[in-house]
Every structure is written in C-alpha cells, then in structure tokens.
PDB file as gemmi writes it, atoms N, CA and C in Angstrom:
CRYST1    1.000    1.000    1.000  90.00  90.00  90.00 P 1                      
ATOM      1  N   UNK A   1      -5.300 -40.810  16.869  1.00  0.00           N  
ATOM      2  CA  UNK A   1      -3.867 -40.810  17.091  1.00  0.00           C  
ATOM      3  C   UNK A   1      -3.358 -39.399  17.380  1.00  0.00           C  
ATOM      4  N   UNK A   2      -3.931 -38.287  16.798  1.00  0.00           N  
ATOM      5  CA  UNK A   2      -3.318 -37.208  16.921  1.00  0.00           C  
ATOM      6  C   UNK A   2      -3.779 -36.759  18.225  1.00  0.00           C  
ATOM      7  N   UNK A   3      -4.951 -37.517  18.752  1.00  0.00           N  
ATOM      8  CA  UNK A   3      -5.446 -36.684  19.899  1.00  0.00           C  
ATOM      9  C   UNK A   3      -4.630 -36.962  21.080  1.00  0.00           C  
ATOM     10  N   UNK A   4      -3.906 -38.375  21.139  1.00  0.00           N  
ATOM     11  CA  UNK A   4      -2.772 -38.850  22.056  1.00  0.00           C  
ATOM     12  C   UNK A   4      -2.097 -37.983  21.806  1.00  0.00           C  
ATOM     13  N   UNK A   5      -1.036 -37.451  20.491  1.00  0.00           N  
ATOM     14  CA  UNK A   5      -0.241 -37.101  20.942  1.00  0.00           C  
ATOM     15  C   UNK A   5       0.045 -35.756  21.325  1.00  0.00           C  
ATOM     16  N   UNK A   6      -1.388 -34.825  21.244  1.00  0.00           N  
ATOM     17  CA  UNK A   6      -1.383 -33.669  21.410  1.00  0.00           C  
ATOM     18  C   UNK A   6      -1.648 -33.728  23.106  1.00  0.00           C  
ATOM     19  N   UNK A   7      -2.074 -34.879  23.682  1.00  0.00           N  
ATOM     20  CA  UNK A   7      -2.350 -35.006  25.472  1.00  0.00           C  
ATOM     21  C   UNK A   7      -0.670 -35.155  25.994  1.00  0.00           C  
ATOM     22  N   UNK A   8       0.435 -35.758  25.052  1.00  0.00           N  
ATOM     23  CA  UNK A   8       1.141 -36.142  25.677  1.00  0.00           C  
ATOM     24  C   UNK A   8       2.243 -34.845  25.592  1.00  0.00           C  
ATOM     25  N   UNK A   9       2.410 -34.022  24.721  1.00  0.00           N  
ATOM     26  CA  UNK A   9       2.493 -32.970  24.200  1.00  0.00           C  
ATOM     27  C   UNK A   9       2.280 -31.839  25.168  1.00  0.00           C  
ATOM     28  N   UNK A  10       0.514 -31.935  25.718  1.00  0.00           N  
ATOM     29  CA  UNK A  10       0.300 -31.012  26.970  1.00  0.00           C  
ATOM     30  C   UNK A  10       0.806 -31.385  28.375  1.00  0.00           C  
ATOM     31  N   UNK A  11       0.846 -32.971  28.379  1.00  0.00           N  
ATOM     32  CA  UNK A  11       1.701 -33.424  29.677  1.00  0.00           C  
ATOM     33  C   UNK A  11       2.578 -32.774  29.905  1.00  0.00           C  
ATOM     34  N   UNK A  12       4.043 -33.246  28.722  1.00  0.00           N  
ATOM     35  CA  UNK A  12       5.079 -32.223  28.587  1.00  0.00           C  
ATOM     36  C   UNK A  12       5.670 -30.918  28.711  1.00  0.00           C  
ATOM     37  N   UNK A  13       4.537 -30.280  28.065  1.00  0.00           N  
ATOM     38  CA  UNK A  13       4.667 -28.931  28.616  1.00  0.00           C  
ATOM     39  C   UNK A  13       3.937 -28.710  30.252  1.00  0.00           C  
ATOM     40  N   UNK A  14       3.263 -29.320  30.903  1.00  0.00           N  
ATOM     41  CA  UNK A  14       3.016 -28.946  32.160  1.00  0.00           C  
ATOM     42  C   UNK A  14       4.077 -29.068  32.847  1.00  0.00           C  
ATOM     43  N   UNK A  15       4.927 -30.191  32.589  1.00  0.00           N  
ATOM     44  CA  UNK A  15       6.175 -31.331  33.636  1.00  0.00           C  
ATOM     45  C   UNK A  15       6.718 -29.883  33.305  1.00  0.00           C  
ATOM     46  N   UNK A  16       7.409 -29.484  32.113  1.00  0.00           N  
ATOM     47  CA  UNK A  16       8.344 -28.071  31.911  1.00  0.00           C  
ATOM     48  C   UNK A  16       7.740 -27.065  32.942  1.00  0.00           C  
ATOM     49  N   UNK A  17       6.884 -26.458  33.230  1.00  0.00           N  
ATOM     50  CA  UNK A  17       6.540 -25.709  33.454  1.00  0.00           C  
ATOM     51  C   UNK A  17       6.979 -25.607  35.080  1.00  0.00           C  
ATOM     52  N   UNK A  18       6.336 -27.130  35.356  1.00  0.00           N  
ATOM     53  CA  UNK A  18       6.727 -27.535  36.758  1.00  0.00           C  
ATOM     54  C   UNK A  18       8.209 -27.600  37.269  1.00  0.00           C  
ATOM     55  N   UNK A  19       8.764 -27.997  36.305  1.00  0.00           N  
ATOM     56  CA  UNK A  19      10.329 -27.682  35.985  1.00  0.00           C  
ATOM     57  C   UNK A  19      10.898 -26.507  36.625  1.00  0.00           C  
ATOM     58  N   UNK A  20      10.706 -25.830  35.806  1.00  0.00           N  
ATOM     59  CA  UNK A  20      10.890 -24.259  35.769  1.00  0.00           C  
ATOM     60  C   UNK A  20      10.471 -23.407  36.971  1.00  0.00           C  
ATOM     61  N   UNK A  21       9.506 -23.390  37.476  1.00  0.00           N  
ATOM     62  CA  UNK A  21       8.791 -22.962  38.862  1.00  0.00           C  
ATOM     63  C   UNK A  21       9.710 -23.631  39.828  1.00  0.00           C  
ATOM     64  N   UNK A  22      10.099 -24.838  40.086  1.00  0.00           N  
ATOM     65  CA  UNK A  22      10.548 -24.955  41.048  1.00  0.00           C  
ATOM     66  C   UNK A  22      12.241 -24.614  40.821  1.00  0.00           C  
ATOM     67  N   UNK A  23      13.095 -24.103  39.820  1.00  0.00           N  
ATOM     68  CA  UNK A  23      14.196 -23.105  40.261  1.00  0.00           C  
ATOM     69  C   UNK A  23      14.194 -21.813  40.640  1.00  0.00           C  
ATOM     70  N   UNK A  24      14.968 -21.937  41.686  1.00  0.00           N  
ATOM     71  CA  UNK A  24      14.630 -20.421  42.907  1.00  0.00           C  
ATOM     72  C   UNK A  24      15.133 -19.270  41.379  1.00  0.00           C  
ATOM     73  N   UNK A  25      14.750 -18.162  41.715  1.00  0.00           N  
ATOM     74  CA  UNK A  25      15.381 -16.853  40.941  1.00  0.00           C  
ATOM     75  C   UNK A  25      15.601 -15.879  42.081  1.00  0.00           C  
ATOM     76  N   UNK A  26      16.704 -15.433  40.902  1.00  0.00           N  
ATOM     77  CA  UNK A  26      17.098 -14.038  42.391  1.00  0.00           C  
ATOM     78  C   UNK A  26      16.069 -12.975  41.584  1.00  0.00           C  
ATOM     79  N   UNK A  27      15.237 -12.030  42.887  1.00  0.00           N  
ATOM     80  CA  UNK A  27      15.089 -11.077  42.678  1.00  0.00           C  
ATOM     81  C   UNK A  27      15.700  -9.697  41.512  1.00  0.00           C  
ATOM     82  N   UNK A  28      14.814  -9.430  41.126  1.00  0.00           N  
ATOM     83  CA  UNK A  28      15.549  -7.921  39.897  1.00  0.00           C  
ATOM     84  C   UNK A  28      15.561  -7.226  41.139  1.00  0.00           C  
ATOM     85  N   UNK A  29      16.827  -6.448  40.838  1.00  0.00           N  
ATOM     86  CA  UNK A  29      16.694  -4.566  41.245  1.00  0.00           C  
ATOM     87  C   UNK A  29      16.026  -3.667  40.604  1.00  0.00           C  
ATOM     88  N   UNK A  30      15.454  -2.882  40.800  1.00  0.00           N  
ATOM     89  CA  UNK A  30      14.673  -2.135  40.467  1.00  0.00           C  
ATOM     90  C   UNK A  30      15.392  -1.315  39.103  1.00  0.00           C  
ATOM     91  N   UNK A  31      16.707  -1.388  39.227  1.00  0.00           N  
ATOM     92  CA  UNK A  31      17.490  -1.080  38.147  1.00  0.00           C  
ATOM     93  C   UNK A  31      17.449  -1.766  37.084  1.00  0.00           C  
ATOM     94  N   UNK A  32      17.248  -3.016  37.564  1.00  0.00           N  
ATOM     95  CA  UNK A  32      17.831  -4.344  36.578  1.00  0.00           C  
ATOM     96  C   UNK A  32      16.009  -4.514  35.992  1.00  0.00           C  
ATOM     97  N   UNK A  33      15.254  -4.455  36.194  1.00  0.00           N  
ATOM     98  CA  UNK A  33      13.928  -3.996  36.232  1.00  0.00           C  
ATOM     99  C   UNK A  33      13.513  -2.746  34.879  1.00  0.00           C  
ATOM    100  N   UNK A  34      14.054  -2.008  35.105  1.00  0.00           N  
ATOM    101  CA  UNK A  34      14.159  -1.131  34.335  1.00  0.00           C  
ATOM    102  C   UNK A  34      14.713  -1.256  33.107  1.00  0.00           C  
ATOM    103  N   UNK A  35      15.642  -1.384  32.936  1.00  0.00           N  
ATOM    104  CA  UNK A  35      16.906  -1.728  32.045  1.00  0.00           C  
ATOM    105  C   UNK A  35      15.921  -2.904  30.931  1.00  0.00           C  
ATOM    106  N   UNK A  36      15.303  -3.996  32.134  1.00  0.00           N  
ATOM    107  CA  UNK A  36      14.484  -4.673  30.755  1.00  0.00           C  
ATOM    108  C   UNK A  36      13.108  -4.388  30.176  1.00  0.00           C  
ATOM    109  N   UNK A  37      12.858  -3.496  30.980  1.00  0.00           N  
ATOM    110  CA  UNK A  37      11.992  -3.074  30.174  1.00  0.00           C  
ATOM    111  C   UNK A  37      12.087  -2.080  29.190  1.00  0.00           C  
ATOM    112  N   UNK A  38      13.494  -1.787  29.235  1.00  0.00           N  
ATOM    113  CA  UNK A  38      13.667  -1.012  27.778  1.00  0.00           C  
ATOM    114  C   UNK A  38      14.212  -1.650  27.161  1.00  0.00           C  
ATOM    115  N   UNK A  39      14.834  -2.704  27.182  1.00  0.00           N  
ATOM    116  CA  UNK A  39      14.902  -3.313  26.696  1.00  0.00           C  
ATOM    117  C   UNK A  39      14.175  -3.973  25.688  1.00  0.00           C  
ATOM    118  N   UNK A  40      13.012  -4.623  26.225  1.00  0.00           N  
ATOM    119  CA  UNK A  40      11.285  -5.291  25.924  1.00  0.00           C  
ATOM    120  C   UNK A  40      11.193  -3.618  25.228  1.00  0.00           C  
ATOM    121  N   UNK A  41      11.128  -2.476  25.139  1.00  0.00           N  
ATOM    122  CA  UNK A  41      10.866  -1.503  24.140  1.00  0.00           C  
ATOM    123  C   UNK A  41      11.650  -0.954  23.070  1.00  0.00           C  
ATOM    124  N   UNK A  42      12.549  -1.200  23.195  1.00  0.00           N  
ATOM    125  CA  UNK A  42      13.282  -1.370  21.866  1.00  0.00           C  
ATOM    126  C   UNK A  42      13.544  -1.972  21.117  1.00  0.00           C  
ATOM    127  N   UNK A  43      12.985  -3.966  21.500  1.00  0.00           N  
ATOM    128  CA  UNK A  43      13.019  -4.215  20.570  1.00  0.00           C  
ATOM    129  C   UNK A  43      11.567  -4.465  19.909  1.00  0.00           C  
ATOM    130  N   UNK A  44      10.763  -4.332  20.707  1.00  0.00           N  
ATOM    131  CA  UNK A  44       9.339  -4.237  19.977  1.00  0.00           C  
ATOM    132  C   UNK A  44       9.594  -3.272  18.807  1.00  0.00           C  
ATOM    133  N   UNK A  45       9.890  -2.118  19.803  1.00  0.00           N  
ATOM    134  CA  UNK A  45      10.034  -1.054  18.506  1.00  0.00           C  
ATOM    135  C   UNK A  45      10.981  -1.491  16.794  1.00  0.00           C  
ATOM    136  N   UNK A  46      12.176  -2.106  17.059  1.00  0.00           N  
ATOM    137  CA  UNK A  46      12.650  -2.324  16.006  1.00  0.00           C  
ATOM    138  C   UNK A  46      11.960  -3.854  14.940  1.00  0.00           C  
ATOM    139  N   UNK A  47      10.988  -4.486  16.172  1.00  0.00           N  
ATOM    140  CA  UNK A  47      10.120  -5.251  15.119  1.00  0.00           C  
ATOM    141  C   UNK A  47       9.534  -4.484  14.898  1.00  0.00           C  
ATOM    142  N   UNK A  48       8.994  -3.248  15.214  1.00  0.00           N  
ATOM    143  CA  UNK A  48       7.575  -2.778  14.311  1.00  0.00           C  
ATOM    144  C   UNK A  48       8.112  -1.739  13.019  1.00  0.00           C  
ATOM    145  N   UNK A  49       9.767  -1.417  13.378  1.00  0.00           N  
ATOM    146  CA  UNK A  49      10.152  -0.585  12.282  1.00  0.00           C  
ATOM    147  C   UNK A  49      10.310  -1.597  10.733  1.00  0.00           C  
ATOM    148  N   UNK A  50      10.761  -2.771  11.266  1.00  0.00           N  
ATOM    149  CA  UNK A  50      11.279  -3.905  10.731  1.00  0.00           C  
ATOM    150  C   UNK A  50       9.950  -4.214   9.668  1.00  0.00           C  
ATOM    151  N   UNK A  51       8.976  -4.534  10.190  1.00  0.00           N  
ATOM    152  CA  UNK A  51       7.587  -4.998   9.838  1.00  0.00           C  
ATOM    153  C   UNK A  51       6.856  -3.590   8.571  1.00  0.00           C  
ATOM    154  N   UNK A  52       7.292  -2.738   9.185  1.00  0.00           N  
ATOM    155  CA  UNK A  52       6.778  -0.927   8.339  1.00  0.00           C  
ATOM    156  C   UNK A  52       7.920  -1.104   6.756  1.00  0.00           C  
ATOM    157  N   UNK A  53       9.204  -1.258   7.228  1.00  0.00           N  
ATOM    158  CA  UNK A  53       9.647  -1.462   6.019  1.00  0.00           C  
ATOM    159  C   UNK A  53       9.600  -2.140   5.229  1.00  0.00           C  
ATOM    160  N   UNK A  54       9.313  -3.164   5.360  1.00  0.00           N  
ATOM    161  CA  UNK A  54       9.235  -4.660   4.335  1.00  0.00           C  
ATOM    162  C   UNK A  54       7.799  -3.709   3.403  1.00  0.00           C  
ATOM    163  N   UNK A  55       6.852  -3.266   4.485  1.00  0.00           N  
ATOM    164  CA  UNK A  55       5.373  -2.644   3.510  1.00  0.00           C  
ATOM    165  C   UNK A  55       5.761  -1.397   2.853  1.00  0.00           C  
ATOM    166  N   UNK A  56       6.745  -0.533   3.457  1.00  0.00           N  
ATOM    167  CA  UNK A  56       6.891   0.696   2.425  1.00  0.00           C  
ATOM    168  C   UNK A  56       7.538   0.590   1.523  1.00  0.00           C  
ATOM    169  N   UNK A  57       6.701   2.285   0.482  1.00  0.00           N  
ATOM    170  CA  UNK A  57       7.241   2.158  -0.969  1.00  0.00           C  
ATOM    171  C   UNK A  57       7.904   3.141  -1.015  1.00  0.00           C  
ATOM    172  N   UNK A  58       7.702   3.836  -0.310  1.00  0.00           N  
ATOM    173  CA  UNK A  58       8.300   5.535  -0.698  1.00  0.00           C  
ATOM    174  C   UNK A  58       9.997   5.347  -0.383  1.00  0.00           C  
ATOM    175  N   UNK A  59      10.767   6.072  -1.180  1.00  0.00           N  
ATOM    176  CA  UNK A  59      12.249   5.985  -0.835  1.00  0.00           C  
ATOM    177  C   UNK A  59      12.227   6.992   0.261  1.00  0.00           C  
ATOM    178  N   UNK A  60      12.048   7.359   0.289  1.00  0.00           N  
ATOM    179  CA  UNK A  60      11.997   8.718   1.787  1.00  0.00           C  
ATOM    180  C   UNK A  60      11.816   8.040   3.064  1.00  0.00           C  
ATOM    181  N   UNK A  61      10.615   7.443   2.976  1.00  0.00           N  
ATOM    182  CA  UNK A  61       9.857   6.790   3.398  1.00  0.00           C  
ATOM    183  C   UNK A  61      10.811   5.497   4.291  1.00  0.00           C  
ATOM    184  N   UNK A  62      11.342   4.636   3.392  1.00  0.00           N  
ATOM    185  CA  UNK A  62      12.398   3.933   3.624  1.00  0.00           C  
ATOM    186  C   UNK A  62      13.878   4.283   4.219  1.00  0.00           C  
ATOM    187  N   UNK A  63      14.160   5.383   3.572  1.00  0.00           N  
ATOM    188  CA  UNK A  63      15.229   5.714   4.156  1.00  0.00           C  
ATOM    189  C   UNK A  63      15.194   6.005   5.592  1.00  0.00           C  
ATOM    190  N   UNK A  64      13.986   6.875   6.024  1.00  0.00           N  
ATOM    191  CA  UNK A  64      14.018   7.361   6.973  1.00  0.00           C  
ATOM    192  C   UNK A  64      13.922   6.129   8.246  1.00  0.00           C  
ATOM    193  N   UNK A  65      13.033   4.938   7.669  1.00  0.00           N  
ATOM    194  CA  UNK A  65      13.061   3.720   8.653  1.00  0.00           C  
ATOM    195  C   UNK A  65      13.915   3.234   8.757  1.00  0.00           C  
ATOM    196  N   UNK A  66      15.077   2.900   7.884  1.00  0.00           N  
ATOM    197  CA  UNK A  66      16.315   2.414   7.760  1.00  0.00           C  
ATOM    198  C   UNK A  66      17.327   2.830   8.673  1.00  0.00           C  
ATOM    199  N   UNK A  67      17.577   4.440   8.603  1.00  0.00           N  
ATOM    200  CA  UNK A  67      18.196   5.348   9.612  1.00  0.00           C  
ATOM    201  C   UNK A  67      17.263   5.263  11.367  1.00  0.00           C  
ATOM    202  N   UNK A  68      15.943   4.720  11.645  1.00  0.00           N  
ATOM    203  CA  UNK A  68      15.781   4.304  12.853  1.00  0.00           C  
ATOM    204  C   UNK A  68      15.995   3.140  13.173  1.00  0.00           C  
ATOM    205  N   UNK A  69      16.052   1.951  12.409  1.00  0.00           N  
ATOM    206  CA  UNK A  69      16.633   0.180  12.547  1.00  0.00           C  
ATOM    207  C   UNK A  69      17.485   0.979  13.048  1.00  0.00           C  
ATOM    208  N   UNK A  70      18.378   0.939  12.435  1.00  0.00           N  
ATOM    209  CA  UNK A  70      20.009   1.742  12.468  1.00  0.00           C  
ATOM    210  C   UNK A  70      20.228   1.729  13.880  1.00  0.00           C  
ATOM    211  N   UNK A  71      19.651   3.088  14.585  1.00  0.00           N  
ATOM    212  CA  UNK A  71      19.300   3.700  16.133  1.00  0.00           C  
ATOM    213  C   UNK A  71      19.216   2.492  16.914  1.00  0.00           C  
ATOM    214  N   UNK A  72      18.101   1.798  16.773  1.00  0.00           N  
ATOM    215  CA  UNK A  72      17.403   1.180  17.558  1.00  0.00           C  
ATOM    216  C   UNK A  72      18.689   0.028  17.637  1.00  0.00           C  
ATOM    217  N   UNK A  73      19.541  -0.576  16.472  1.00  0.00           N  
ATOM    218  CA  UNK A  73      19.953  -1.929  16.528  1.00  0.00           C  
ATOM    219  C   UNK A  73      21.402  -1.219  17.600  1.00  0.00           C  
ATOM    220  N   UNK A  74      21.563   0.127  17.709  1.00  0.00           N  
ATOM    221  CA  UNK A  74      22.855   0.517  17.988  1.00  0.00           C  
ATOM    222  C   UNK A  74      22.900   0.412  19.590  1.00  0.00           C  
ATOM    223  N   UNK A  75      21.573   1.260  19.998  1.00  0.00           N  
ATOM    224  CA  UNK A  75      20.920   1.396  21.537  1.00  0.00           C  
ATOM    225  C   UNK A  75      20.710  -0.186  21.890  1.00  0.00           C  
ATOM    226  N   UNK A  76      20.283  -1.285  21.011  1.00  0.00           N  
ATOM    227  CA  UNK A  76      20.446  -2.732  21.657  1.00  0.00           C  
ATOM    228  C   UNK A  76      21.744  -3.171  21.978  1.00  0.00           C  
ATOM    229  N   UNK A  77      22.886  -2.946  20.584  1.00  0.00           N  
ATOM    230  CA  UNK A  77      24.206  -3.128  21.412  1.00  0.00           C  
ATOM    231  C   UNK A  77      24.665  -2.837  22.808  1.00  0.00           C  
ATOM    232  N   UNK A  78      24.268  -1.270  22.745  1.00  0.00           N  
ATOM    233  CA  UNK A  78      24.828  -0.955  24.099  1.00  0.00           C  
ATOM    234  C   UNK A  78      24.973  -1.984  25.585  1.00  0.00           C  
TER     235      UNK A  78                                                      
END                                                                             
C-alpha cells in the first residue's frame, strides 16, 4: 500500500513540475540577478549565525552573534 502511494505521490510531483515549466518567466536583469544573490547570502548567513547561537556558551560569544542576527535581519529589511 505504501508503495502506491509513494508512485502516486511521484506522479504528482512530476504533473507540478510540468506545471511549472510550462509558465513563461521574464528574464532577470543582471541587476535583479544580483540583488538575489545577496540576497540567497544573507540569508544563509543569518541561518548559519542563527544555528552558531542556539550551540554557544560564551556570553561574549553570544552577544557578539546576536549584534550580527541584528545586521543581517536589518540588511534583509532593506
């Protein structure tokens, strides 16, 4: 039984996929290009600050990650 419904499951996600491919997209600008990929790096970065604090012990230590979340969540507003 589970093996059906994990086939029908992969159906599904192919039909999506097929979905998706066939709406046109407009081209990025090379600007707009840019922009997400700093995007895509800041917030990696604030998962990996995110991920460092939950493990540190040191108050220093913490503070100082706290004051880069901080940065990082401010530069995502923008």
């Amino acid at each position: 039984m589970a093996r059906g419904f994990e086939s029908k499951d992969v159906e599904f996600q192919q039909a999506e996929a097929a979905d998706r491919s066939q709406i046109p997209r407009r081209s990025l600008t090379p600007a707009e290009r840019e922009h997400a990929a700093q995007r895509r790096s800041v917030e990696l970065a604030l998962t990996q600050a995110r991920c460092d604090l939950a493990a540190a012990t040191s108050p220093i230590h913490r503070h100082m990650l706290e004051q880069g979340i901080a940065e990082l969540e401010r530069q995502l507003a923008q």
